[in-house]
Each structure stands twice: as structure tokens, then as C-alpha cells.
C-alpha positions as CSV (number, residue, x, y, z in Angstrom):
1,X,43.8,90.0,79.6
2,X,43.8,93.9,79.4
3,X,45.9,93.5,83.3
4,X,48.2,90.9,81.4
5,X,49.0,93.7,78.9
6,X,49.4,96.6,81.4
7,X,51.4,93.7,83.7
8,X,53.8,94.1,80.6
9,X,53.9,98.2,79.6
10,X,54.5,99.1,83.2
11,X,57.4,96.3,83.0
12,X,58.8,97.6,80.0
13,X,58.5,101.0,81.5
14,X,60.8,99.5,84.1
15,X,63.3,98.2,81.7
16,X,63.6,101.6,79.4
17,X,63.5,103.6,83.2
18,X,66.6,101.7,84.2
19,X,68.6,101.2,80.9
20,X,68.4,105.3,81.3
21,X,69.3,105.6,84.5
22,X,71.6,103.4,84.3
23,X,75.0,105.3,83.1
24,X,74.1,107.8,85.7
25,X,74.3,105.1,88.2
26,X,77.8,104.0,87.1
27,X,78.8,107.1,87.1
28,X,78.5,107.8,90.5
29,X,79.2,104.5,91.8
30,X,82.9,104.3,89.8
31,X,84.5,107.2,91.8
32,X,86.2,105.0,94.3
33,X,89.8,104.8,94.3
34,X,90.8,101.8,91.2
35,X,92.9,99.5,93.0
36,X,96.4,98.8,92.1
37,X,97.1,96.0,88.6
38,X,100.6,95.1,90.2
39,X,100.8,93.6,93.8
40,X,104.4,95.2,93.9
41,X,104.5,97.9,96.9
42,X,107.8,99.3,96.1
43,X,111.4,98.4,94.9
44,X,114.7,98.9,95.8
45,X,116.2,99.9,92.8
46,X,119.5,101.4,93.9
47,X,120.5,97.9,95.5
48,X,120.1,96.1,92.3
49,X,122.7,99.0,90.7
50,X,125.2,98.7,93.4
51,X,125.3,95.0,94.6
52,X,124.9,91.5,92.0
53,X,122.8,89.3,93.9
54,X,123.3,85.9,94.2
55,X,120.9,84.1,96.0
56,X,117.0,85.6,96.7
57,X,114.4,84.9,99.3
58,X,110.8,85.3,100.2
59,X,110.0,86.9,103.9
60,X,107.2,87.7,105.8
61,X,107.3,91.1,108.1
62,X,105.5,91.3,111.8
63,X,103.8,94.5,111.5
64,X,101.7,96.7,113.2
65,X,97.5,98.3,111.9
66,X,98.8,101.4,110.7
67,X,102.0,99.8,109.1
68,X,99.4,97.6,106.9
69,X,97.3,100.9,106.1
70,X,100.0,102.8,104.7
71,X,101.3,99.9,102.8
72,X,97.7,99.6,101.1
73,X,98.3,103.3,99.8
74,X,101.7,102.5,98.9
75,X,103.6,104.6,101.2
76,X,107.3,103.1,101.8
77,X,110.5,103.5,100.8
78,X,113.7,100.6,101.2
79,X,116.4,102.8,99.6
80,X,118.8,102.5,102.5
81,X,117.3,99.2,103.4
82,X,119.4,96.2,104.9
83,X,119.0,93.1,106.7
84,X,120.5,92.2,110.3
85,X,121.1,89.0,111.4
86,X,121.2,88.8,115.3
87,X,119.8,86.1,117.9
88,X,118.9,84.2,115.1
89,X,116.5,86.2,114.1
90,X,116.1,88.4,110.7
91,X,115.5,92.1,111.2
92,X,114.6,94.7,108.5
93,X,116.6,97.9,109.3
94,X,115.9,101.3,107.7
95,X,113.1,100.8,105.2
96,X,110.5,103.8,106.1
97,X,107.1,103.8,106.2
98,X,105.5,106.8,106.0
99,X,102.0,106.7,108.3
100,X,99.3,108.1,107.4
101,X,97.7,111.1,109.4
102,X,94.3,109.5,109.5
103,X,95.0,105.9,110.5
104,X,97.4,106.4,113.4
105,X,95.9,109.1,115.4
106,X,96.2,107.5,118.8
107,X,99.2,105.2,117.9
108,X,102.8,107.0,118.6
109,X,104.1,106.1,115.0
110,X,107.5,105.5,114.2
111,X,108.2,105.2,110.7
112,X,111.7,104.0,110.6
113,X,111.5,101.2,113.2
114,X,113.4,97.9,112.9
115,X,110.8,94.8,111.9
116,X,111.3,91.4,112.0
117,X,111.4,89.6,109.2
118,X,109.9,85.7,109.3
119,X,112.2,83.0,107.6
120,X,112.9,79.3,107.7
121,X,115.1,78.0,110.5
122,X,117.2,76.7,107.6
123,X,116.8,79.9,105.6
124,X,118.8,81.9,108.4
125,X,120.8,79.6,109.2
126,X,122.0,79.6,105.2
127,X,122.1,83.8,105.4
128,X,124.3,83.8,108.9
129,X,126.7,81.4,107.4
130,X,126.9,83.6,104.0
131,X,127.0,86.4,105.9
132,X,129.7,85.6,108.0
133,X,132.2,83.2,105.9
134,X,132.2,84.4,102.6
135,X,132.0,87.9,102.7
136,X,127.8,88.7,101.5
137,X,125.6,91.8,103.0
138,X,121.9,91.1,103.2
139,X,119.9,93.3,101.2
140,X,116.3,94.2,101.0
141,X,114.9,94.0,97.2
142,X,110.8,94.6,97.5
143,X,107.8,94.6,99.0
144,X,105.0,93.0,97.6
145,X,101.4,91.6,98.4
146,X,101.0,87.7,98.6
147,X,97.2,86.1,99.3
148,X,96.7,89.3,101.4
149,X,99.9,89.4,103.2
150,X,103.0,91.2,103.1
151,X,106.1,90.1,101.8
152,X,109.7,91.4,101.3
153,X,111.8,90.1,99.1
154,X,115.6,90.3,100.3
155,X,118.7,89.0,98.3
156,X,122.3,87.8,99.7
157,X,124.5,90.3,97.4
158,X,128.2,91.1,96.8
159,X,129.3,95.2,96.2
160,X,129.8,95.5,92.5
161,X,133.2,97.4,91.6
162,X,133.1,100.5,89.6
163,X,134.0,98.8,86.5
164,X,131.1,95.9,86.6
165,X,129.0,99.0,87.1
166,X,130.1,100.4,83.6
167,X,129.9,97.1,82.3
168,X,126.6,96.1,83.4
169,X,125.6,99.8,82.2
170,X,127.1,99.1,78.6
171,X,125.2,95.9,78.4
172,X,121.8,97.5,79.1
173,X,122.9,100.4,76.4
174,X,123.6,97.9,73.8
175,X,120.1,95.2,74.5
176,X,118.2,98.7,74.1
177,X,119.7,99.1,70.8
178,X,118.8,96.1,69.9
179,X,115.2,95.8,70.7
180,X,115.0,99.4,68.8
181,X,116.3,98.4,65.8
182,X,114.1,95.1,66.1
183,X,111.5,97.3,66.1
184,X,112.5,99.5,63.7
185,X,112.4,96.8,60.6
């Protein structure tokens, strides 16, 4: 009986000894880096200003170890971003991607290299014939993660004329407006 009840102090002990210790612990341990809430990589903003899209798809990209590691940290840029159509084949052209010094140390990185973007056979075909007949430019819109994988969004797009630029400016103006003075009462 008596090694009953010291089975139980020393595993009460225990229990206070841990409940303690145990902020300390957390403390320590929740220094690594918080991972990202939004699976979005980056955006090209300046496209959806200049150009009204019409139609959007969902690519894949063929890149390279380092590519992926400076993705993770969210290193990359598609401002001047477009898309070429050649071979039959979808290329990416322009986005950077800036590498990062400790993951491509033996690689001869290249951040401004031309990747090749993976679409349907039907999907091209539906881009080359835009592109070429009626006058669209094929536009990258984002990077994003998907199950682990990388995907860009790109957009067939027309070039907006000065005016739809002040009109689609005036119409953002006037639903901010709104939503204030929903707020407001």
C-alpha cells in the first residue's frame, strides 16, 4: 500500500514538473519560421491594370531544385511576365526568380530563364488560335501552390485603352464608397 501511495506522489510530481516546464518548452520549440496562410506565391498585379482578361488557365511549370527553394521563401517576381507560344509548346518568359545564396551553391543559377509551362494539347491549341486570329497576348497572372506543386496561372488578355483604364479606375473609387458608407450606418 504505502508503494501504491508513493507510485502516486512521485507521479503527481511528474505531472506538476511538466505542466511547469511546459511553456518553457513551447517557447523554444515555436521559433521556427510560421508557414505561409495563403498558398498564393506572387501576383501580377500590373497585368490585371493594363490588359481585361477574357479567358484564364491553370499551368504547371518544369522547374529546377533551387527554383522550388526560392519559391518556398517566396522569392519571384512576374511583372514583365508573358507567355510564348512556339513548337507547340507554352513557355514562361521573364518572370525572375531570385535564388537563394544557400541553396544553389554548386548550380550556375539563372534567374530570368525561360520555363516551360505544362498545358492540355487542347488548351494550346485554344491559346495559338486566340493568339494568332483574333488579336490576344498571353499573360501570366500568378503563382500559386497546388497539393505541393507549382502552378501559374496565365490569362488570354486584350490591352485596355486609356479611357477603360479611367473607367475601370472610377468604378473601383465609387464600390469603395459604397462599402464605406455601408459601414458607416
Amino acid at each position: 500500500m504505502l508503494y501504491f501511495l508513493l507510485k502516486i506522489t512521485t507521479f503527481s510530481a511528474h505531472k506538476l514538473l511538466l505542466k511547469r516546464l511546459e511553456p518553457l518548452y513551447n517557447a523554444r520549440m515555436s521559433k521556427k519560421k510560421a508557414k505561409p496562410t495563403s498558398s498564393t506565391i506572387c501576383q501580377n498585379r500590373k497585368a490585371r491594370h493594363e490588359y481585361s482578361i477574357e479567358q484564364k488557365f491553370e499551368a504547371g511549370l518544369v522547374l529546377t531544385g533551387w527554383e522550388v527553394k526560392s519559391l518556398r521563401d517566396g522569392r519571384a517576381q512576374l511583372v514583365d511576365s508573358y507567355v510564348v507560344l512556339k513548337n507547340s509548346e507554352a513557355w514562361l518568359v521573364g518572370a525572375h526568380f531570385t535564388p537563394l545564396i544557400s541553396a544553389c551553391t554548386h548550380v550556375l543559377a539563372e534567374p530570368k530563364r525561360d520555363r516551360k509551362l505544362l498545358l492540355n494539347r487542347r488548351e494550346i491549341d485554344r491559346l495559338i488560335g486566340a493568339t494568332q486570329a483574333k488579336g490576344y497576348t498571353c499573360v501570366a497572372l500568378a503563382l500559386y501552390w497546388k497539393n505541393g506543386r507549382v502552378k501559374c496561372e496565365i490569362a488570354l488578355v486584350k490591352g485596355k485603352k486609356l479611357h477603360d483604364k479611367r473607367a475601370a479606375e472610377k468604378d473601383k473609387d465609387w464600390d469603395r464608397q459604397k462599402q464605406r458608407v455601408m459601414a458607416a450606418q
